[in-house]
N, C-alpha and C positions, 0 to 999 in steps of 0.2 A: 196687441201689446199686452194684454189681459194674459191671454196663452204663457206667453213669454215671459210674464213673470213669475205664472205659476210653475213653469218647467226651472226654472232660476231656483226657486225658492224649494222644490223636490229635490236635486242636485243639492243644496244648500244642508239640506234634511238628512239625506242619506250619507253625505261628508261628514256632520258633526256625531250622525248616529257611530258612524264606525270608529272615529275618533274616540267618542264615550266607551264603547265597547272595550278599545284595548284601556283606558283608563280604567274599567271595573272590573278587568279580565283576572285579579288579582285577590281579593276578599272571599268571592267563589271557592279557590282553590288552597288557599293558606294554607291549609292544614296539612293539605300534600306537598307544598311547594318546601314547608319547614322540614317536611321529614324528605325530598328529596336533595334539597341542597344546604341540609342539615344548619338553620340560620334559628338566631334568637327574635321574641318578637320584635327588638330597637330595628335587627337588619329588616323584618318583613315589612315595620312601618316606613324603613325608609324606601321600598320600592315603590310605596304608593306618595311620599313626599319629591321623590326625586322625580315626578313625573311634572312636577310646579316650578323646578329650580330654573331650567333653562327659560321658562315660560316669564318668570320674573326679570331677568334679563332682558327677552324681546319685548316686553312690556314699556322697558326703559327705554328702550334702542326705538320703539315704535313710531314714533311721532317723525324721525325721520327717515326711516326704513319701511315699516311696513306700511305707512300711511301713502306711500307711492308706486305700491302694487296694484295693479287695476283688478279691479272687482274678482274678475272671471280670473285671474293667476291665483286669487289668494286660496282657491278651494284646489287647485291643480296644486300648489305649492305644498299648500299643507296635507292633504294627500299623499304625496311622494314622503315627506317628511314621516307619515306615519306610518308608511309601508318597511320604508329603511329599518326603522325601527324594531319593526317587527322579525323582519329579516335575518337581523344582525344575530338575537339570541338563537333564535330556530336550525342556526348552522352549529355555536357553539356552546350550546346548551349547556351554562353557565353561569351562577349568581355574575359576576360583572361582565357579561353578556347583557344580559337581562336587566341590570341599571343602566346602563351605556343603550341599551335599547328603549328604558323605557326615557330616557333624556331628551332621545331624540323626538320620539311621539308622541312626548309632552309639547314640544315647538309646535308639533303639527295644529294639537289641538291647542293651543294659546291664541296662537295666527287666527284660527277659526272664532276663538270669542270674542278676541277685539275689535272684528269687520266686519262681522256676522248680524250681530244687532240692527248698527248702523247701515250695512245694505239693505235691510228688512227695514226699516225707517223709512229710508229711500224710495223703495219699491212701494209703500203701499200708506205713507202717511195722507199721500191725496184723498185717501177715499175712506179716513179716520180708523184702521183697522189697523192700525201698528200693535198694538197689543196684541190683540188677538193673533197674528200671526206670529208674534213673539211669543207667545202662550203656548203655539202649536208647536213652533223650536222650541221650543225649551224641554217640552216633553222630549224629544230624542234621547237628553243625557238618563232619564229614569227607566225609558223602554229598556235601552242599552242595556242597562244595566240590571233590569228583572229578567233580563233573557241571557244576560251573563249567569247568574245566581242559576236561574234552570237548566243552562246548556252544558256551559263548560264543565260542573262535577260532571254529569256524565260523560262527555271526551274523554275528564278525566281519568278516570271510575274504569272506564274503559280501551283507551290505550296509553295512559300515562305519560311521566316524561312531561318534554315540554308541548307535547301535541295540541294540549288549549290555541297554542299560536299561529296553527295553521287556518284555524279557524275565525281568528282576526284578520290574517292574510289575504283569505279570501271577500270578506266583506269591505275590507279597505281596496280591495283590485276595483271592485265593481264600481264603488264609488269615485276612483280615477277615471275607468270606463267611461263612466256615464258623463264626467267634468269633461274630457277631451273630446265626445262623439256629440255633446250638446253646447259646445263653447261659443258656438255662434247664437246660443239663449245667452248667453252669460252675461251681457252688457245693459247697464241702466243709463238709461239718459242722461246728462246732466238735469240736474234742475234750474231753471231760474232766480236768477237773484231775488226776484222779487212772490216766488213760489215757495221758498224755502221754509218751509214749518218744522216745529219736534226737531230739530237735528242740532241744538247746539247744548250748551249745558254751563252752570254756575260753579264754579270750584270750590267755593266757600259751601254752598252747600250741600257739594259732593262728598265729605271729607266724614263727614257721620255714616254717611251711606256705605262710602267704602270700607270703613271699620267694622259695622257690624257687617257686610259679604265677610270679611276676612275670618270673622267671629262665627260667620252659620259653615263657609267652609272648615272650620277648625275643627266644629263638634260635628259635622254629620262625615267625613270625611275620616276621623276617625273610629266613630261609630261604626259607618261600614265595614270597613277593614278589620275588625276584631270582633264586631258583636256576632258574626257568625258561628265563628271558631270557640268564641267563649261561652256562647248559648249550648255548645255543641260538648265542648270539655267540662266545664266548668259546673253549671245549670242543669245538665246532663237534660237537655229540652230536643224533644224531636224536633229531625231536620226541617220537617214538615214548617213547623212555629217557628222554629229557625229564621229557615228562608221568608218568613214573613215578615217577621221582626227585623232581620238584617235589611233587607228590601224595601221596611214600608215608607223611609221618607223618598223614595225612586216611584213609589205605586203612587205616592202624594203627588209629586211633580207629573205621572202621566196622568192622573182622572182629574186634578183641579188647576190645572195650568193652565189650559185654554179657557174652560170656567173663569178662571177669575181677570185673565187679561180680557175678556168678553166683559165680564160686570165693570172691570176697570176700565175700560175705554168708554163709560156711561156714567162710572161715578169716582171719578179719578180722586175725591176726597178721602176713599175709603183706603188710598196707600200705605197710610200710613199706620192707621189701624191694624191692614194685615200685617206687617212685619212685625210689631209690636206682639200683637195675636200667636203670630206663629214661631216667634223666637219663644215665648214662654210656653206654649205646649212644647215645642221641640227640650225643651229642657226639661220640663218635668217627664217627659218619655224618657228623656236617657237617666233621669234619678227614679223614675218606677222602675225601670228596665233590673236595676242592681238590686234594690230594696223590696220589691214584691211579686207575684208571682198571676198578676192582671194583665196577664197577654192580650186581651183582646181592647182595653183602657190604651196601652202602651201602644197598640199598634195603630188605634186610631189618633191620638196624639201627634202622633209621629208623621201620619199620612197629613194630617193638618196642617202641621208644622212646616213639612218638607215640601205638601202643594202651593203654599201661595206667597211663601218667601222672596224665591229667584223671579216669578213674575214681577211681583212691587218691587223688586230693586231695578230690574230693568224697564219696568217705565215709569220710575219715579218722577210723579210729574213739573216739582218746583227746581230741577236740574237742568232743566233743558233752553237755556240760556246762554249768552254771552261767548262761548268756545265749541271751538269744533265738537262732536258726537265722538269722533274716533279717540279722543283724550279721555273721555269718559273712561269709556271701553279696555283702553291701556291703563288704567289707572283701578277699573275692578279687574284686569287681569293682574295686576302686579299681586294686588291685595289678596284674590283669591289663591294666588301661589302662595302669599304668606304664609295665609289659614290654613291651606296643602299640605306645607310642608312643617311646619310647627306643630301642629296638630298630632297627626299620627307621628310625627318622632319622640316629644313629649311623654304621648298617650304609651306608647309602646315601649318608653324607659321607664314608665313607671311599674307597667305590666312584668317587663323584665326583671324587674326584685320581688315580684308575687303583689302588688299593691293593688289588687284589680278595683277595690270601691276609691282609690283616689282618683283611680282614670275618671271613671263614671261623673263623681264630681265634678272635676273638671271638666268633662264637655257638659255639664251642667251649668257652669259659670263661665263658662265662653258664651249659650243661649240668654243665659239671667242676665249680661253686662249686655248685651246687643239688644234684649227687651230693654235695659234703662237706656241706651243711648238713642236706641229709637221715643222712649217719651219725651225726653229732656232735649234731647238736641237735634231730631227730625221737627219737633213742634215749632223749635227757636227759630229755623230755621226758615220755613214755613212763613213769618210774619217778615223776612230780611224783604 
């Protein structure tokens, strides 16, 4: 059984890695992508918002749609979903290609975050190592995406065009591969009624929780997406520091993810601290990042920030009460499309009239309002 979960939970791994890849496959390349299909920054932040729009949608639709796909469909399902996707611009290599593409492979990867958790709950709350294995997911979305930032310029760099896409193509095939050739691992037991630990959650004190996700996606999602290009035009900062800078709350999330859902499965008090902790580095990273010239301050900040955020939200531990897990799950995927898509469309209308220090602020006070709502209203919460 042991085996079987771990081959479950590898398939699980390599699905959401290539999901995250076509999500990051975007910030890497902007620079090229504005001068090949000649777009302002408002269109470039909306390729990476439009990737949250349909996501919010299934989100809603969830509870009676996706909540009745069985386990082993959902990673097949959303799979397919992101291949199409990818598909679609690769033939007609085209800005509304390329939104209508990335629509669709945004479903894929929504599907994946809302069942994703809660099978991993599933799978492995018996033996009190939910976190932890949640730690170890969660790292996919930052690998993805520090191996987007080093791969795709070069693709690019070197045969242009839309050619970055063939190279999500291929890592999303595999990950189908492997869901269809190992589908007979795919299956969790049910659990017993009277076995059922960690899998349900409180709404009332979900509803903080879910604001600031909406509020770390808002700022680091826009960060991504511009700080490269801006380090790069703007800052006139080698690519080198660059790619550090743009990547470090992705480097955060691979070296302290596991770390911390490991100390957090032992000292589950300390959840709330990290979010609090890490929303306020993550803001003063993106206010050093405009105002001074401490690349090495900003990037650890940021790796701070962005390691131990998404772990405490997903096992925040005074939620897990009273309703299903999988509402959870739909309820920080709706909110993380908010933050998605709000975010960089904002950030990048403000960019578009030359305002580059009010963007900055602003994902400044997306992390500053998410640190107050974590003291004030994760603490209230806490005593319910």
């Amino acid at each position: 059984m042991q085996k079987k979960k771990l081959i479950f939970f590898l398939i699980i791994y390599t699905s959401f890695f290539s999901s995250a890849f076509t999500f990051h496959s975007i910030p890497p390349i902007l620079t090229a992508l504005i001068s090949i299909l000649n777009i302002t920054p408002f269109k470039s932040g909306l390729l990476m918002s439009i990737y949250s729009l349909l996501g919010i949608i299934i989100g809603l639709l969830s509870f009676k749609i996706i909540k009745n796909i069985k386990d082993r469909d959902i990673l097949i399902l959303s799979n397919l979903c992101t291949l199409v996707g990818l598909i679609i611009p690769s033939i007609f290599n085209n800005y509304s290609a390329l939104l209508i593409g990335r629509l669709l492979s945004g479903a894929g990867f929504t599907i994946l975050s809302i069942r994703i958790p809660g099978i991993i709950t599933k799978l492995f709350s018996s033996v009190n190592k939910t976190s932890f294995y949640i730690g170890i997911y969660a790292t996919s979305v930052p690998l993805a995406a520090i191996l987007s930032f080093y791969i795709l310029p070069i693709l690019q760099t070197k045969y242009g065009g839309f050619y970055f896409l063939r190279f999500n193509i291929y890592i999303t095939l595999l990950a189908l591969i492997l869901s269809i050739l190992f589908i007979k691992y795919l299956i969790i037991e049910d659990i017993p009624e009277n076995k059922k630990v960690e899998i349900y959650f409180n709404f009332e004190k979900f509803i903080p929780l879910s604001i600031i996700w909406a509020l770390f996606n808002a700022g680091t999602i826009s960060f991504i997406t511009f700080s490269f290009n801006y380090s790069i035009q703007i800052k006139h900062i080698s690519s080198t520091i660059s790619f550090f800078i743009g990547s470090s709350t992705m480097i955060g999330g691979l070296i302290l993810a596991s770390l911390a859902g490991f100390i957090l499965d032992r000292y589950k008090h300390l959840i709330r601290l990290f979010i609090i902790i890490g929303c306020m580095f993550l803001g003063l990273g993106f206010l050093l990042f405009y105002f001074s010239k401490w690349y090495l301050i900003i990037i650890l900040f940021l790796i701070i920030g962005g390691g131990i955020i998404p772990i405490s939200i997903f096992s925040y531990h005074t939620i897990f009460k009273n309703q299903s897990v999988d509402k959870k799950f739909s309820l920080l995927a709706i909110t993380m499309g908010i933050g998605s898509i709000l975010g960089p469309l904002i950030t990048g209308s403000i960019m578009n009239i030359g305002n580059g220090i009010y963007s900055y602020l602003l994902m400044f006070l997306f992390m500053s309002t998410g640190s107050l709502l974590g003291t004030i209203y994760l603490k209230k919460t806490d005593r319910i």
